[in-house]
C-alpha positions as MATLAB code, in Angstrom:
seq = 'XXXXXXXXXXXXXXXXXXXXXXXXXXXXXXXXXXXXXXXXXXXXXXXXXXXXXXXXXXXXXXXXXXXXXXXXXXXXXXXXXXXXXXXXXXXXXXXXXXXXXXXXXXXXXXXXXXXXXXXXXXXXXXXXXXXXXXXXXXXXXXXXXXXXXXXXXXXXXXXXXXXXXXXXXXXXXXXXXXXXXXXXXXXXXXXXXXXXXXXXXXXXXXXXXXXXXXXXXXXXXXXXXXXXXXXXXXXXXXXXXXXXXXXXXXXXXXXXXXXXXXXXXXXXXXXXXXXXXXXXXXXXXXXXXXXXXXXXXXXXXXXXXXXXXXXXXXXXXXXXXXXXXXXXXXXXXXXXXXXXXXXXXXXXXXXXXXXXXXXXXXXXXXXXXXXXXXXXXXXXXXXXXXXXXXXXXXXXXXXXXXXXXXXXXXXXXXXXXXXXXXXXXXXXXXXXXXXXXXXXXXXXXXXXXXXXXXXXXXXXXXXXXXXXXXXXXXXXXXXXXXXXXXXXXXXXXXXXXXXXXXXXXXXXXXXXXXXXXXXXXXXXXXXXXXXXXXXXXXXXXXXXXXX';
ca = [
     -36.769  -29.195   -9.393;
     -39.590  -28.159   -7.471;
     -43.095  -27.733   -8.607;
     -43.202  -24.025   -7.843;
     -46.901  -22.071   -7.249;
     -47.430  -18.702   -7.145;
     -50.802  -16.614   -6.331;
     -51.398  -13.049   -6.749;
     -54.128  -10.368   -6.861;
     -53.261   -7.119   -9.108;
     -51.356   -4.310   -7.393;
     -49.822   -6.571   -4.962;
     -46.227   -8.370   -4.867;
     -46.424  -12.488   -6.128;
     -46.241  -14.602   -2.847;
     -45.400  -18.548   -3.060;
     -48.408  -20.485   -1.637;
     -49.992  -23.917   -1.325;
     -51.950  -25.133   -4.283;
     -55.780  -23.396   -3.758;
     -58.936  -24.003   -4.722;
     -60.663  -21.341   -6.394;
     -64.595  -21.880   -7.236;
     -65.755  -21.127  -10.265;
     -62.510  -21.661  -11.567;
     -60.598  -23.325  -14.721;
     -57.355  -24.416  -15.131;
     -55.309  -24.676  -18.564;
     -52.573  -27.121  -18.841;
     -49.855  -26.494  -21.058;
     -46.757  -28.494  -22.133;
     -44.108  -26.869  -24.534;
     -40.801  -27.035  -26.118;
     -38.903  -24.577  -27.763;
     -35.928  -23.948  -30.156;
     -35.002  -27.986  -30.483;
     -32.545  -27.059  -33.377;
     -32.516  -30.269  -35.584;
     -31.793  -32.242  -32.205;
     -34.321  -35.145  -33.204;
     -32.931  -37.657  -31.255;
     -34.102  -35.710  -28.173;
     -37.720  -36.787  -29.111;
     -37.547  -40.331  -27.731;
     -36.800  -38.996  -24.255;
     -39.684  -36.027  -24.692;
     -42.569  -38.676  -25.352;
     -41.823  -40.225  -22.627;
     -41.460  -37.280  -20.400;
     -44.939  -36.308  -22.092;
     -46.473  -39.500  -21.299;
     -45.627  -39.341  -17.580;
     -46.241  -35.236  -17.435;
     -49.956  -36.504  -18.331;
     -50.511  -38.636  -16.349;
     -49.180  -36.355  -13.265;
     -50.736  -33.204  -14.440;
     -54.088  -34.517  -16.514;
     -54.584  -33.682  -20.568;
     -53.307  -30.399  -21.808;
     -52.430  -28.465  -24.743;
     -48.981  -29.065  -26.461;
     -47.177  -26.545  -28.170;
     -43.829  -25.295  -29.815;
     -42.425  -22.334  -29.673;
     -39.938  -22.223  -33.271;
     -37.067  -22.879  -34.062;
     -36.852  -26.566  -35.217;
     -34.546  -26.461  -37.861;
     -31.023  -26.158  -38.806;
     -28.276  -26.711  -36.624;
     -27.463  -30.692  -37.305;
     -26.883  -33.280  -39.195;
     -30.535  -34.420  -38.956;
     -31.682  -31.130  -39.701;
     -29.544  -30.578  -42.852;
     -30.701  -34.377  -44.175;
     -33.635  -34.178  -43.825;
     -34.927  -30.459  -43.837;
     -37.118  -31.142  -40.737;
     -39.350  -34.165  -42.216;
     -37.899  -35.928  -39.470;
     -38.830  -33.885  -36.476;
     -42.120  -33.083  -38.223;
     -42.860  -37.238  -37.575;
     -41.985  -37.078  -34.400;
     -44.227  -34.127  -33.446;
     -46.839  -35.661  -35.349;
     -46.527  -38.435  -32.960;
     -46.776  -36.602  -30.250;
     -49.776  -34.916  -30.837;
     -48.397  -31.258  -31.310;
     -51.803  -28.627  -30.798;
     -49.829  -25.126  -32.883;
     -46.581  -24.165  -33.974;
     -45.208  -20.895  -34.471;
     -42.301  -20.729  -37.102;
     -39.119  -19.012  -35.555;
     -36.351  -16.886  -37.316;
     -34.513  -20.139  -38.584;
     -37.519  -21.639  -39.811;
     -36.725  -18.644  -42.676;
     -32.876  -20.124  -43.352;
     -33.483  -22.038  -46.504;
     -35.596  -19.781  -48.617;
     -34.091  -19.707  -52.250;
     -34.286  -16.623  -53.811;
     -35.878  -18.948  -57.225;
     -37.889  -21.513  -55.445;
     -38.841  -19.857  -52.332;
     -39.564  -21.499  -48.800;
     -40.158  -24.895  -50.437;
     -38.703  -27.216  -47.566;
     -40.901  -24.891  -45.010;
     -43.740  -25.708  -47.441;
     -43.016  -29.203  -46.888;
     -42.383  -29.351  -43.555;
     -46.016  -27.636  -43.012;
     -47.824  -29.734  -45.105;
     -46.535  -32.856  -43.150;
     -48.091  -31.113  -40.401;
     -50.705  -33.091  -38.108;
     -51.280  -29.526  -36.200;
     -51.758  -25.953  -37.539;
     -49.151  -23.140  -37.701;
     -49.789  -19.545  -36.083;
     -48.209  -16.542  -37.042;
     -50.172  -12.772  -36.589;
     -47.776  -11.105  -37.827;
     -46.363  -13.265  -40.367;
     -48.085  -12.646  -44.190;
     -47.471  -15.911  -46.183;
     -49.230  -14.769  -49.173;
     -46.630  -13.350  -51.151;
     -44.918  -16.623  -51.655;
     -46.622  -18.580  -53.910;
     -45.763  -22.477  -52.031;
     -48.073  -21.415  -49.227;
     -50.843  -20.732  -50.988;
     -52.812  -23.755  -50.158;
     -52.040  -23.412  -47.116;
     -53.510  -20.150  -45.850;
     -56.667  -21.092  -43.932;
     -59.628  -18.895  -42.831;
     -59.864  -16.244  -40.349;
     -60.176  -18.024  -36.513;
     -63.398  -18.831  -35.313;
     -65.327  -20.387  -32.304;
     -67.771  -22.345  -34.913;
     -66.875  -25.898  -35.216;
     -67.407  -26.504  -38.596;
     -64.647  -23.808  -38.953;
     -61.915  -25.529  -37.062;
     -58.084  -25.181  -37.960;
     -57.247  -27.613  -40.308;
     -53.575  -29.237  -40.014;
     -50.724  -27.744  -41.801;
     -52.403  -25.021  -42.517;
     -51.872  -20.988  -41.571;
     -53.905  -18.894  -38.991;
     -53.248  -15.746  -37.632;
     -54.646  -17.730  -34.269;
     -56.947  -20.677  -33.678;
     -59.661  -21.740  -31.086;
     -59.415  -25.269  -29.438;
     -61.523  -26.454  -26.597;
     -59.633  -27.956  -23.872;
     -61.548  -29.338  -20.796;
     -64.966  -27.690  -22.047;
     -63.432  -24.143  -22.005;
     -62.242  -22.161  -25.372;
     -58.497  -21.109  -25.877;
     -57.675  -18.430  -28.405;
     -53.543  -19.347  -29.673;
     -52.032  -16.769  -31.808;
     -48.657  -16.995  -33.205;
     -45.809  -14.364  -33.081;
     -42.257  -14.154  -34.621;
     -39.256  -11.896  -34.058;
     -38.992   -9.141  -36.644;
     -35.214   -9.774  -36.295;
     -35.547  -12.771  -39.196;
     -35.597   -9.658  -41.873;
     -31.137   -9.441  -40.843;
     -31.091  -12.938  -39.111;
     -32.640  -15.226  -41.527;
     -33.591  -14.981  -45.098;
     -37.690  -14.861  -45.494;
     -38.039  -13.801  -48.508;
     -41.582  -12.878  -49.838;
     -42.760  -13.621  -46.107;
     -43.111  -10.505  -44.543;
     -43.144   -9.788  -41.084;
     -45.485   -7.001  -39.011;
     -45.083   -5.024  -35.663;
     -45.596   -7.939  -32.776;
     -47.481   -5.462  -30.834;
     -49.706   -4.139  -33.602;
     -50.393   -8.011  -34.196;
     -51.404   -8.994  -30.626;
     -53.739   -6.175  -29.975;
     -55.384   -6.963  -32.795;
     -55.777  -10.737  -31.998;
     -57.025  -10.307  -28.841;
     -59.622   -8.113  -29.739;
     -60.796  -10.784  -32.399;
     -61.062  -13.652  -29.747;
     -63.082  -11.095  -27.305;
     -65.108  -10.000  -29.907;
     -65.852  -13.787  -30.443;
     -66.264  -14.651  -26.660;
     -62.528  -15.832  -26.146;
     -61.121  -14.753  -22.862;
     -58.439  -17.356  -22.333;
     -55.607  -15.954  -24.624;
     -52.417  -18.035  -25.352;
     -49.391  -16.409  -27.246;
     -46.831  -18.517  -28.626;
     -44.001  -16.225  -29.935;
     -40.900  -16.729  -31.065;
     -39.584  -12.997  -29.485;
     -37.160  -13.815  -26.997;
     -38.031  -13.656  -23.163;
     -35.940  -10.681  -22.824;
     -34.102  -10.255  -26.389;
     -33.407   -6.773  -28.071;
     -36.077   -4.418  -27.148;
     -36.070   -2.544  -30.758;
     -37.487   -5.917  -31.977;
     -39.789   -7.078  -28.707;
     -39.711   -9.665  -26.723;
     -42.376  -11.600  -24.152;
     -41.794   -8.977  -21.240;
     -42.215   -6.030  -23.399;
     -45.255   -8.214  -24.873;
     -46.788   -8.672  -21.469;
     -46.361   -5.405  -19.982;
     -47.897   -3.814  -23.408;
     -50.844   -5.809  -24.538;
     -53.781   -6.219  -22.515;
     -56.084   -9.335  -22.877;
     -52.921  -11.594  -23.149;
     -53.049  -14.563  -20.785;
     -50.185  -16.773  -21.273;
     -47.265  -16.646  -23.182;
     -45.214  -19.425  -24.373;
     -42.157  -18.364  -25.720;
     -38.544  -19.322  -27.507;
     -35.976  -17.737  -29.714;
     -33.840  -16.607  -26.532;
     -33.380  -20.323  -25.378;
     -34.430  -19.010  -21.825;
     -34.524  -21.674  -19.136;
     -37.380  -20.907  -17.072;
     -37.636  -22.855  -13.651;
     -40.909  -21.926  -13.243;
     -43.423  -19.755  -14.656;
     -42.902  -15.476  -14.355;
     -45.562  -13.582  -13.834;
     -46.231   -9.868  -14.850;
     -48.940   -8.129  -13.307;
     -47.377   -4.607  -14.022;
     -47.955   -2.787  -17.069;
     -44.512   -0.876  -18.933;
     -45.397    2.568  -16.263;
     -45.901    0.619  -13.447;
     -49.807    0.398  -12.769;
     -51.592   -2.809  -11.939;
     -52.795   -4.729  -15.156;
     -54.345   -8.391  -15.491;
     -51.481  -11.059  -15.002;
     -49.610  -12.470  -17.637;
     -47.573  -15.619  -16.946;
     -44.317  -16.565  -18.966;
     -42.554  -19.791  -19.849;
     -39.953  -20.672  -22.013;
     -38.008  -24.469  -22.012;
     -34.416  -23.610  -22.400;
     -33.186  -25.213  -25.718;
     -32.421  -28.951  -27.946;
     -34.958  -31.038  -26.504;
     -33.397  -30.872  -23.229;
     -36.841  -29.937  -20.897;
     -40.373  -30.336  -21.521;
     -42.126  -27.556  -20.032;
     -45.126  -28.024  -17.653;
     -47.408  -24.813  -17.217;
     -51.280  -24.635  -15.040;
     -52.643  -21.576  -15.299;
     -55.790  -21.228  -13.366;
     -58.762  -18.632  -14.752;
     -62.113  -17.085  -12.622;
     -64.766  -17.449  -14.535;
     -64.115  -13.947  -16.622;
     -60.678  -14.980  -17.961;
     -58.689  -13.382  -15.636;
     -56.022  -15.548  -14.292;
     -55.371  -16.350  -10.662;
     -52.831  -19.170   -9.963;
     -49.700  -20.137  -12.057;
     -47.409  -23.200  -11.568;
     -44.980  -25.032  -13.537;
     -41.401  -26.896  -13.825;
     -39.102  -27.894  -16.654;
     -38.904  -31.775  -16.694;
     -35.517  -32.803  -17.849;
     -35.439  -35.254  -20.451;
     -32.832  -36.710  -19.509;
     -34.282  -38.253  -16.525;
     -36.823  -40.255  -18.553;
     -35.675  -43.698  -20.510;
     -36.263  -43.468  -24.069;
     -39.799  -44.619  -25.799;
     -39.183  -47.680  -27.456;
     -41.398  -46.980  -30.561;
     -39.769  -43.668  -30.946;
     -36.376  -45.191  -30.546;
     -37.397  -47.419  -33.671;
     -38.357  -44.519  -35.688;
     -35.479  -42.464  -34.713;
     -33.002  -45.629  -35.667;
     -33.294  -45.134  -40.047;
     -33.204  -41.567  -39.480;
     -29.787  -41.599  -37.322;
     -28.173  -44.643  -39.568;
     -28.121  -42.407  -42.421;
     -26.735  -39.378  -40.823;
     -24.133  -41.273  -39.376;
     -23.479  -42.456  -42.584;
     -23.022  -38.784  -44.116;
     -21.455  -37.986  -41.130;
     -18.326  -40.290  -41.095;
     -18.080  -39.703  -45.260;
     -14.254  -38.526  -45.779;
     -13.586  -36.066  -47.815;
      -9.962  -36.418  -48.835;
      -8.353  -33.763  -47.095;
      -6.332  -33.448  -44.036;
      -5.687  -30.791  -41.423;
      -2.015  -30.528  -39.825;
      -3.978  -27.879  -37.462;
      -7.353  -27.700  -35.609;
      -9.758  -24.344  -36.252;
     -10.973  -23.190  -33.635;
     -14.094  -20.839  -33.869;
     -13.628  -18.605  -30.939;
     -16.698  -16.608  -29.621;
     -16.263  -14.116  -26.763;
     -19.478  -15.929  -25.177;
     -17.068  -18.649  -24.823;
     -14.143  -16.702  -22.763;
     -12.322  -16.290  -26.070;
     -10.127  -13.124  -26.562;
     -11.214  -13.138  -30.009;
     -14.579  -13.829  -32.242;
     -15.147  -15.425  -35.464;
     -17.909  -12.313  -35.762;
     -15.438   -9.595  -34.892;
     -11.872  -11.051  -35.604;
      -9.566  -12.783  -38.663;
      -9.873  -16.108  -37.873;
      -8.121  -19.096  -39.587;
     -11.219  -20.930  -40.064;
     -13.138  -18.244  -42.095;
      -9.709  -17.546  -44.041;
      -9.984  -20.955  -44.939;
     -14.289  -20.581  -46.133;
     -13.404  -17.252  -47.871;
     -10.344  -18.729  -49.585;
     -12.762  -22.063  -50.868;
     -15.377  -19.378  -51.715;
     -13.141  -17.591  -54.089;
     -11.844  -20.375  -55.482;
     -15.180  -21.333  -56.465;
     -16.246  -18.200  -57.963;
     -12.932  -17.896  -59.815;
     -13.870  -21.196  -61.838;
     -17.461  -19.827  -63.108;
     -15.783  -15.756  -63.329;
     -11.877  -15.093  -63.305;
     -12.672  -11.799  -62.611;
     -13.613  -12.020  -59.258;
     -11.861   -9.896  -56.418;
     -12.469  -11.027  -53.534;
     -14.771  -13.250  -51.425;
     -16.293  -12.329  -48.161;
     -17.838  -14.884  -45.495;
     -20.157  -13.680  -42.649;
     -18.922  -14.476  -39.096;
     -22.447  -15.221  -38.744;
     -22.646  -17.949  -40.597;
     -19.701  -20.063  -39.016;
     -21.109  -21.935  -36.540;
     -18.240  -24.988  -35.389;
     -15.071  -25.308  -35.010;
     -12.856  -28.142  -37.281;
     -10.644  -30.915  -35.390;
      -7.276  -31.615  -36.614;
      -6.750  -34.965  -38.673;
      -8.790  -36.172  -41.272;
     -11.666  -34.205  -42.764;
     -15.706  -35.738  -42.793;
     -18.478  -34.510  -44.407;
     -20.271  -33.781  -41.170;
     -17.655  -31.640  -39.530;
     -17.887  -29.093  -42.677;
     -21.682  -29.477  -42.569;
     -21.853  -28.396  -39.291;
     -19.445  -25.649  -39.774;
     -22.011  -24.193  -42.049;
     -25.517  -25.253  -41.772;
     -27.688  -23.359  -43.481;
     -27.000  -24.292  -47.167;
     -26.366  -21.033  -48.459;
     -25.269  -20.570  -51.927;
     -22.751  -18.700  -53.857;
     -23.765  -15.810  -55.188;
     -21.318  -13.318  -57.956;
     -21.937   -9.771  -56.932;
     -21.263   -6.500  -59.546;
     -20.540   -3.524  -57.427;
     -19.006   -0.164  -56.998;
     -15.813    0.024  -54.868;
     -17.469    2.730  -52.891;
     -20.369    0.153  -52.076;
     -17.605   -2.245  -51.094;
     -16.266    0.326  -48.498;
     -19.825    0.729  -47.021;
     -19.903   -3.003  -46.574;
     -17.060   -2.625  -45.018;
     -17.924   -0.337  -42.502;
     -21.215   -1.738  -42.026;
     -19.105   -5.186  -40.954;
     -16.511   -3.115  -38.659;
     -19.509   -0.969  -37.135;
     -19.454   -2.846  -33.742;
     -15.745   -3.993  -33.786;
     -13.980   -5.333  -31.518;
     -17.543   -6.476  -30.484;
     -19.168   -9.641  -31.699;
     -21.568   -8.634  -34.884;
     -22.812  -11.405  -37.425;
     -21.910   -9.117  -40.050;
     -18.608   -9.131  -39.550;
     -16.654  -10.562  -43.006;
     -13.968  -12.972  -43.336;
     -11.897  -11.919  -46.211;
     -10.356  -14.030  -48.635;
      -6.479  -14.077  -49.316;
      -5.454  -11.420  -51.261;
      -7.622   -8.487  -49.949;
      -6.444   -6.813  -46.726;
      -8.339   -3.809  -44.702;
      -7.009   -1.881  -42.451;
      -9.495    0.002  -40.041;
     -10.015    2.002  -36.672;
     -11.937    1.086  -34.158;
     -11.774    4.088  -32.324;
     -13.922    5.887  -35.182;
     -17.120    5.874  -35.702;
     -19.144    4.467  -38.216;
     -19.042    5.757  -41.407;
     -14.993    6.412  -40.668;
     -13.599    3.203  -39.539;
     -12.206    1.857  -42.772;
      -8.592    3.065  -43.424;
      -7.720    1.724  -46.269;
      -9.409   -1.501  -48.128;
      -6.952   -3.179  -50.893;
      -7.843   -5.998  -53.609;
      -4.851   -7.885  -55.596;
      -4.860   -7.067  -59.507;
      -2.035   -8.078  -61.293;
      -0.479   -9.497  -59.133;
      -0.869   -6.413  -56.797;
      -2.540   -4.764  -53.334;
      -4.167   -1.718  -54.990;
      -6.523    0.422  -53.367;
     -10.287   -0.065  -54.150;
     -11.065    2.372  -56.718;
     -15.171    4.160  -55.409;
     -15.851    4.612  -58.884;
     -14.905    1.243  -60.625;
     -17.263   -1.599  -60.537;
     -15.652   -4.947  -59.160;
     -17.089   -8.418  -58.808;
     -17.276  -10.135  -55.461;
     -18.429  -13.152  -54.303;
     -20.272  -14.350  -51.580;
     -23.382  -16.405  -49.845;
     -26.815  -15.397  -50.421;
     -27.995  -14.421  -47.463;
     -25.138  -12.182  -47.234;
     -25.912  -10.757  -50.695;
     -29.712   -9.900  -50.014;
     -28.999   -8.331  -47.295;
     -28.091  -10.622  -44.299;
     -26.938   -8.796  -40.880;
     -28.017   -5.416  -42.374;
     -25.689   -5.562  -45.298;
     -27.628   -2.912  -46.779;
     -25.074   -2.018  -49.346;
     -25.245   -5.153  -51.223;
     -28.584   -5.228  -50.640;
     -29.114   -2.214  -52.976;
     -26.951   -4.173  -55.474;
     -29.169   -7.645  -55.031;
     -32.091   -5.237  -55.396;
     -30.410   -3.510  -58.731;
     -29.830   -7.214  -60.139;
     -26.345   -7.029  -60.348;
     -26.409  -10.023  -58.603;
     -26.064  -13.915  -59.835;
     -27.022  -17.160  -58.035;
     -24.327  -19.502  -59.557;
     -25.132  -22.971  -57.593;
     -22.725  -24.072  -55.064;
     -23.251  -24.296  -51.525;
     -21.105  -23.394  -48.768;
     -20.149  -26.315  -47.249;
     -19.520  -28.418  -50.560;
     -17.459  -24.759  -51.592;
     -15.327  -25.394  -48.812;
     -15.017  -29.489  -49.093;
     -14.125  -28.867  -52.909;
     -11.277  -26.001  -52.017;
      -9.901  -28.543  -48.945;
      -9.666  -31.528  -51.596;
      -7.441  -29.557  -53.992;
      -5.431  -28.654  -51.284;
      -4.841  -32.169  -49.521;
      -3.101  -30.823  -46.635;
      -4.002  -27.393  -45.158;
      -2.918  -25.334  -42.356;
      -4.897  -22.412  -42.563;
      -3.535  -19.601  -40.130;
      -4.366  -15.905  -39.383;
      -2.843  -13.517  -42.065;
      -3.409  -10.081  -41.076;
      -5.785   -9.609  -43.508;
      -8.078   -7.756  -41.367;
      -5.680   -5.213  -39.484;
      -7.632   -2.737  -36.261;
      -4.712   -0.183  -35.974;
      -6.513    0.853  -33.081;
      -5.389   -2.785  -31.401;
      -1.481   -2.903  -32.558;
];
């Protein structure tokens, strides 16, 4: 990859060029990573493309964009104590907490491996529109308002709306923002999250009110995700006074930086320069960004470094080596089951016909089926069991089962959750989970055996269920609006997860009980009592439209 340069002046098109020299100039340095996903054995091959980017490109800020846990076996170990060491190591200048950052909040306990993970912290933690101070294990870690005085400089692990560092005898304001989307996405709880707009203007008129003019965001938007939500072009062509943006969420592989110097009608505005690093450790992103001496930029440059290219640091490789011994350990753990048939877990991002998030699939026949089971032992009473396609995230090989293939089937150690509702709330959830069908939706349900729905796609929402049917007495009878039935499900589902506003109301009305299990030991329990399994599609989910 070529180390690409651009220069530009405001109102005119971006032209490549040969590096200038500007006097009375400054340029920032920036190196960043984004959305590494649990993928901690990608850090051995970042430090060392961080050693060499410094020495090629002088000292500069590090930063990272969100999104460093779930998604692994390291990850669901070690809640991100691991990666937290190696970015520790590397000398990590802010964070900004992403939408999966939000995955493990317990609706007793709260955040409490976030908590951790921020206290282990060598570097502070930005968020503007993130309020921590509704959850009680953050609140020793809220620091002060930002400020330019010394004495007043962010302290690690702790929370600012945005910081100042010097770098190179100049002041940079950071501020942090993450994607609103985390409220249907995620699960964060008593962490509420503001307008990303509303946030930045304000933050940039606290660092110019304090002599700032060098303005970094680090958001966790998207480069170009869902509008209704925002994202870093949207940011950019929006908010004034912002310099730089360093971005993730979207897992947007940026060659080289992207510069807007347009505002959303059109008009000339200040430059704004984008980068993003793609996704799982793979590139270390390089950004120079060069300033006149009011704060207006005039050069950007940059490249994504592959890690791969680099060898591995050899300290790093020694931390990494405990860390990777035990999940290997988990990892190769049988279970005691078999499977005479693989699972797939088709996506239509993949070129499959059908999705786990808009389809019956065999695989979340199987979860739903282990989820009920479950339920059944703690209440007998329970109808029916519903998964989120959402939440499966692998597919299952044939042969013998591991721990580590269910773990990574479901990540996010969600928990099973006995549900009192009305049958007509049960036909809103289901036509809150057929809305977008036959498109992909993360609130589509898996259904457990025993409960069959029969819809039309052609409909629209509000009139897309047909007929929904639970088994009582040995029986398919039709769900009654006025009875009350108990359900089971996950908890992230049952507060409210992928707009599941329905059983949010009930979650809300405490008609709702936590009862322990997680998902993925749900599922290893059910697939030991069967021994063998060959879990198939049932026609439990039925589009008449489609027949």
């Amino acid at each position: 990859m070529n180390f690409c340069r651009y220069r530009f002046t405001l109102g005119t098109a971006l032209f490549i060029t040969a590096a200038p020299v500007f006097a009375d100039s400054y340029t920032l340095t920036i190196f960043h990573t984004n959305d590494l996903h649990g993928r901690t054995d990608s850090y051995p091959q970042l430090i060392t493309a961080l050693a060499e980017a410094r020495e090629r490109f002088g000292d500069g800020l590090l930063l990272d964009a969100g999104d460093i846990f779930s998604g692994t076996l390291y990850f669901n170990e070690y809640r991100g104590q691991d990666a937290v060491a190696f970015m520790n190591l590397m000398g990590y200048d802010a964070f900004v907490p992403g939408n999966h950052e939000f995955d493990l909040n317990d609706p007793e306990q709260g955040h409490q491996a976030l908590a951790a993970l921020f206290e282990a912290a060598d570097f502070p933690i930005v968020g503007a529109n993130l309020d921590f101070s509704a959850a009680p294990e953050f609140a020793e870690l809220l620091g002060e308002s930002i400020s330019v005085e010394p004495e007043l400089k962010p302290k690690p692990g702790h929370l600012y709306d945005g910081i100042v560092v010097e770098q190179g005898g100049e002041r940079i304001g950071i501020f942090g923002l993450s994607t609103q989307s985390s409220e249907t996405v995620s699960s964060p709880g008593n962490v509420t999250i503001g307008d990303y707009r509303e946030a930045a203007e304000t933050m940039v008129a606290a660092f110019e009110a304090q002599g700032v003019n060098k303005i970094v965001a680090l958001t966790h938007l998207g480069y170009d995700s869902d509008p209704s939500v925002g994202n870093d072009l949207l940011l950019a062509q929006h908010v004034e006074g912002v310099d730089v943006i360093i971005g993730g969420h979207s897992h947007t592989r940026l060659e080289s930086p992207v510069t807007v110097a347009e505002n959303a009608l059109g008009e000339p505005k200040a430059p704004t320069v984008i980068g993003q690093a793609n996704e799982y450790g793979k590139y270390l992103g390089v950004m120079q960004v060069t300033f006149d001496d009011g704060g207006v930029v005039l050069d950007a440059s940059g490249e994504l470094l592959a890690a791969e290219n680099f060898e591995p640091d050899v300290q790093a490789l020694e931390m990494l080596e405990p860390y990777t011994a035990r999940i290997e350990e988990v990892r190769d753990t049988q279970v005691g089951a078999h499977l005479n048939t693989p699972l797939p877990n088709p996506r239509h991002g993949n070129g499959d016909e059908t999705s786990v998030r808009a389809n019956e699939t065999a695989l979340g026949n199987l979860i739903a089926d282990g989820q009920l089971a479950a339920a059944r032992r703690v209440n007998p009473d329970t109808v029916l069991a519903l998964q989120n396609g959402g939440g499966i995230r692998e597919p299952i090989a044939e042969g013998d089962i591991a721990v580590g293939a269910l773990i990574a089937v479901q990540p996010f150690g969600n928990r099973l959750t006995l549900m009192n509702v009305t049958g007509a709330e049960l036909l809103e959830t289901f036509e809150i989970a057929l809305a977008g069908a036959p498109e992909e939706s993360g609130a589509f349900l898996q259904i457990s055996r025993g409960t069959q729905v029969e819809y039309d796609s052609r409909e629209p929402f509000g009139e897309r269920v047909v007929s929904l049917k639970v088994t009582e007495n040995g029986e398919l009878q039709d769900v009654d609006p006025a009875r009350i039935y108990t359900i089971a499900t996950n908890n992230f589902t049952a507060a409210g997860g992928d707009n599941h506003v329905a059983l949010e109301a009930a979650y809300d009305d405490e008609r709702s009980t936590i009862v322990g299990n997680t998902d993925w030991e749900m599922l290893r329990d059910y697939m030991v009592t069967q021994q063998e399994l060959a879990p198939a599609v049932e026609g439990r989910i039925v589009d008449i439209a489609r027949q």
